[in-house]
SELUM-841029 format. One record per residue (C-alpha): x, y negated, z negated. Coordinates in steps of 0.02 Angstrom, whole numbers, plus 50000, padded with zeros to 5 digits. Layout:
<sites>
XYZ
...
</sites>
This chain:
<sites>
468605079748265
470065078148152
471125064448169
472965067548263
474445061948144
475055046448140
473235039248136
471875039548277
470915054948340
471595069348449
470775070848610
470305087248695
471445092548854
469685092048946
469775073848900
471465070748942
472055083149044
473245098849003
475055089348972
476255097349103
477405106949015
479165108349099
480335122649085
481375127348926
480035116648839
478855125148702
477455115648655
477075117048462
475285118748357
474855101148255
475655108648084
477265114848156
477585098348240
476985090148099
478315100848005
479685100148104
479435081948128
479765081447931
481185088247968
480955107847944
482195116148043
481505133848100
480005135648239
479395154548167
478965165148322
477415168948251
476635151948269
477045152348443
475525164848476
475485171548629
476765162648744
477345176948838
479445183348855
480875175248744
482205165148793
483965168448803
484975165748626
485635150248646
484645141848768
484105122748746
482265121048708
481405104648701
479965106648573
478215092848593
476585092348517
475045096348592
475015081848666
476755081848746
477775072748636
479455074148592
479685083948426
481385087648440
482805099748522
483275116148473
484225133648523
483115149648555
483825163548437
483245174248552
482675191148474
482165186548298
480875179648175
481285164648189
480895158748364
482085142048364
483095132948258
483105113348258
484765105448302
483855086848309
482385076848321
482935065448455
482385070348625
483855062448707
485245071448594
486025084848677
486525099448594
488445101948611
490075100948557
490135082348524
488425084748401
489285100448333
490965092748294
489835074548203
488815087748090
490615094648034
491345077147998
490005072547907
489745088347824
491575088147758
491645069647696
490035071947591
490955086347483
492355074247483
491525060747415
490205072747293
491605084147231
492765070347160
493705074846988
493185094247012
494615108047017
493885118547118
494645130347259
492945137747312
491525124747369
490355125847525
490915115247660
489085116347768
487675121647723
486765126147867
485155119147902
485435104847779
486875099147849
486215099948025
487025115348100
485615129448098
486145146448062
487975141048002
488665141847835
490535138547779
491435139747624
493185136247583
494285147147477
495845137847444
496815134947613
495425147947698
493965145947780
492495160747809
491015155047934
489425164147901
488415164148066
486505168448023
486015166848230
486615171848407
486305156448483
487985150848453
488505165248551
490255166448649
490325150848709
490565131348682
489745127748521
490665141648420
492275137348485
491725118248461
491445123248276
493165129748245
493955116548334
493045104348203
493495113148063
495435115448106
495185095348130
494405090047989
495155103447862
496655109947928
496555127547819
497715141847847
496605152347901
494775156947983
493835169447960
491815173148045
490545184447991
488885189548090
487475189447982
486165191948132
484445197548115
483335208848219
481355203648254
481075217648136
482145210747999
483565225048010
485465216548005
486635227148098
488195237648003
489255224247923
491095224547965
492685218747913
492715199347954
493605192148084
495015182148072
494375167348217
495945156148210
497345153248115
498425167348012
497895180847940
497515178447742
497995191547598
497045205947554
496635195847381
497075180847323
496555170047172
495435153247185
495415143247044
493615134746982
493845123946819
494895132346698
494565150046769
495195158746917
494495172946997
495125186847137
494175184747312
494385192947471
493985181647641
494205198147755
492675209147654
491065210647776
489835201847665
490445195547489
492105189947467
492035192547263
491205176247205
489695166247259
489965148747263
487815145047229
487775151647052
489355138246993
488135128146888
487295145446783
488995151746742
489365134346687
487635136946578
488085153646527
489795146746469
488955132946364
487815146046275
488765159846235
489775154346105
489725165245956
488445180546064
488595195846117
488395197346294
487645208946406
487945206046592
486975215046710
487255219546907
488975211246840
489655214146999
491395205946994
491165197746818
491045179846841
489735176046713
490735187546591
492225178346602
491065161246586
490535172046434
492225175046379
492845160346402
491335152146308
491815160346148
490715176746163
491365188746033
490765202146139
490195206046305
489695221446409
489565222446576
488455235746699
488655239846873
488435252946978
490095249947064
491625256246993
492435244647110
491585229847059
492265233246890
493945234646934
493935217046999
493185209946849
494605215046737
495775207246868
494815189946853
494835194246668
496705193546678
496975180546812
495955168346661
497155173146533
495935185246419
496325203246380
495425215346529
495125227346425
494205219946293
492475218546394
491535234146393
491435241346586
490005251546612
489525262546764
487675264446784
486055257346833
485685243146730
483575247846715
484375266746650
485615258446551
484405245646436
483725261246405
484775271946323
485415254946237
483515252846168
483445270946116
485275268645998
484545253345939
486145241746023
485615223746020
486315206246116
486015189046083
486195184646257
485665193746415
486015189046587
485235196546747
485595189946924
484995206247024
485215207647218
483545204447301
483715221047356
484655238047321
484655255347396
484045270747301
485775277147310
486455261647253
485575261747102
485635281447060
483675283247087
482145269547133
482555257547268
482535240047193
481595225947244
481725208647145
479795203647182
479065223147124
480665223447000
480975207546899
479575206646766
479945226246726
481885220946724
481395205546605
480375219846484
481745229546468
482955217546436
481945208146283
481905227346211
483715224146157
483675205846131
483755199445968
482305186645933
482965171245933
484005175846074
484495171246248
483875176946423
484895169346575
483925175946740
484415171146891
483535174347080
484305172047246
483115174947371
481805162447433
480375174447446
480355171547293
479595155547239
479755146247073
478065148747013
478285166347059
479965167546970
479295158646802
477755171746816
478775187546837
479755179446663
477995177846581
477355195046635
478935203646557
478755195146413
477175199546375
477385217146415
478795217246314
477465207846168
478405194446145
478775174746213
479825167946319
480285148646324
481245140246465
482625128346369
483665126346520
483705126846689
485025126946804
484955122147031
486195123247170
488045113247158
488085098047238
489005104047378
487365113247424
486415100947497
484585103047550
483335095147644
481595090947565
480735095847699
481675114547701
480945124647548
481695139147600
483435131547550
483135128947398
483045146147374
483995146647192
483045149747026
483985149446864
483255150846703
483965150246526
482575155146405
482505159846205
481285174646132
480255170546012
</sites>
């Protein structure tokens, strides 16, 4: 018999008795409790077997080990993969507005105390699960605020009105602004609209946020990006330090970021591909809002797979390539093959060292936690050597400080970046 945890040996429920299991209380297999104990924060409805219905989105569960002991306390999310998310480990804790409106305190006064000395006008103020509030993300762009809610368990009532109330308290901003990221059991997120302003006044269409030296144009009110993400601060801070002197090709540029890092790293060229003509658009505004000339990047329109193409086939080389592709795009997005970043990369990382100059740089970047970082450093090894070449790593490159994450919470730590040379 294997031994429970903690030290001496499990005995059987014949031996002991089934442990009476109350209402609104799920009991958990050893290595979810185990886990959880740790302090992983999602119960996945899959390792919940059989237990019959689902609870309400929002409702209080109390989660014990097979034996009946506490584990901790969590919200059901209701219809979803993940079964429950863990608000705390102490039995006696209630989950409410007082516990909602500590996490935000605390959450706040660590960026305060991590992000001394930095200009910056863009920073996450909670991250989620890390900071103790499941399912919640918030980032601040200047004097505005937009809440990212990943779960219905917050729902109408209390808790998300507890939330706000926090963060008018603690931060004061302007505005508010809340968008619904939920996810069905079968993985679909619902049609993304405009976000909503929550409380406070109503921001302007665009406005600039200033990080470092640079400035860029964001948009709180857009339905999922507002323009420029706040996880990738440290890579364009990398790209910036290497691309002195390089020409620079950006691809799935989106809004230009890491070219103007580029551009303002002393790049004496860089070219930029996206499929959106919008996206483009933008990045010559950010280009101009950091004092460089918008028009001197070259904007491209086009797949970035077709593109490295026809640049291999005219013989156009860079000294510095940088990929951070979506985890996911549609076939119409991309003007053909859907994409997918764990069938995709290592093809993506071929064609890119096709029109790399030996000796130069690839910065890839991955954003989705499916991916691991063995995986990630494989994919960069498989393109390589389909390309017939090497690839080695000289620099790599996490999540900002203001993205806290828990050691027991893999899935949070869900950035790779990689800087790597050809030889």
């Amino acid at each position: 018999m294997a031994p429970a945890p903690g030290g001496g040996r499990r005995r059987s429920s014949q031996q002991r008795g089934a442990p009476i299991v109350r209402r609104n209380t799920i009991r958990l297999p050893w290595d979810v409790a185990r886990r959880v104990r740790a302090g992983h924060p999602w119960v996945y409805r899959e390792a919940l077997g059989p237990r019959p219905g689902r609870d309400a989105a929002g409702t209080a569960l109390d989660l014990v080990d097979p034996d009946g002991e506490p584990v901790g306390r969590g919200l059901s999310e209701g219809d979803g993969t993940i079964a429950v998310r863990v608000f705390t480990r102490d039995p006696r804790r209630a989950i409410d507005a007082e516990l909602v409106a500590a996490r935000v305190k605390s959450a706040v006064a660590l960026r305060g105390r991590l992000l001394v000395g930095e200009v910056l006008e863009h920073t996450r103020l909670i991250n989620g699960e890390s900071d103790g509030l499941p399912g919640v993300v918030v980032e601040r762009y200047a004097d505005y605020l937009v809440c990212q809610l990943f779960t219905p368990a917050l729902g109408e009532g209390p808790l998300r009105e507890a939330l706000y109330d926090a963060l008018v308290r603690e931060v004061a901003p302007r505005g508010i602004y809340e968008q619904r990221r939920f996810r069905s059991l079968g993985g679909e997120a619902p049609r993304q609209a405009a976000a909503d302003l929550v409380r406070g006044e109503a921001a302007p269409i665009e406005f600039e946020v200033r990080e470092g030296a640079l400035k860029f144009w964001v948009d709180v009110t857009a339905p999922l990006s507002t323009g420029l993400f706040a996880d990738l601060r440290e890579g364009r801070r990398a790209v910036q330090q290497w691309a002195r002197g390089r020409r620079v090709l950006n691809l799935f540029s989106y809004t230009g970021a890491i070219s103007v890092y580029a551009m303002a790293g002393g790049a004496t060229e860089v070219c930029a591909i996206d499929v959106a003509p919008k996206a483009h658009a933008r990045a010559r505004k950010n280009f101009a809002a950091s004092g460089f000339d918008p028009e001197k990047p070259e904007h491209i329109v086009g797949d970035s797979m077709t593109v490295c193409t026809k640049f291999a086939e005219r013989g156009r080389k860079f000294d510095l390539i940088a990929i951070d592709p979506p985890a996911f795009a549609s076939a119409a997005a991309r003007g053909g093959r859907p994409w997918s970043a764990i069938r995709d990369y290592a093809e993506l990382v071929t064609a890119c060292l096709g029109i790399l100059e030996p000796g130069g740089l690839l910065v890839a970047a991955s954003s989705t936690h499916k991916v691991d970082q063995i995986e990630f450093d494989a994919m960069l090894a498989d393109g390589a050597a389909a390309a017939g070449c090497e690839l080695s790593v000289i620099d790599r490159r996490g999540l900002p400080v203001d993205f806290p994450v828990s050691p027991a919470f893999p899935e949070g730590n869900y950035l790779k970046f990689a800087v790597a040379i050809r030889r």
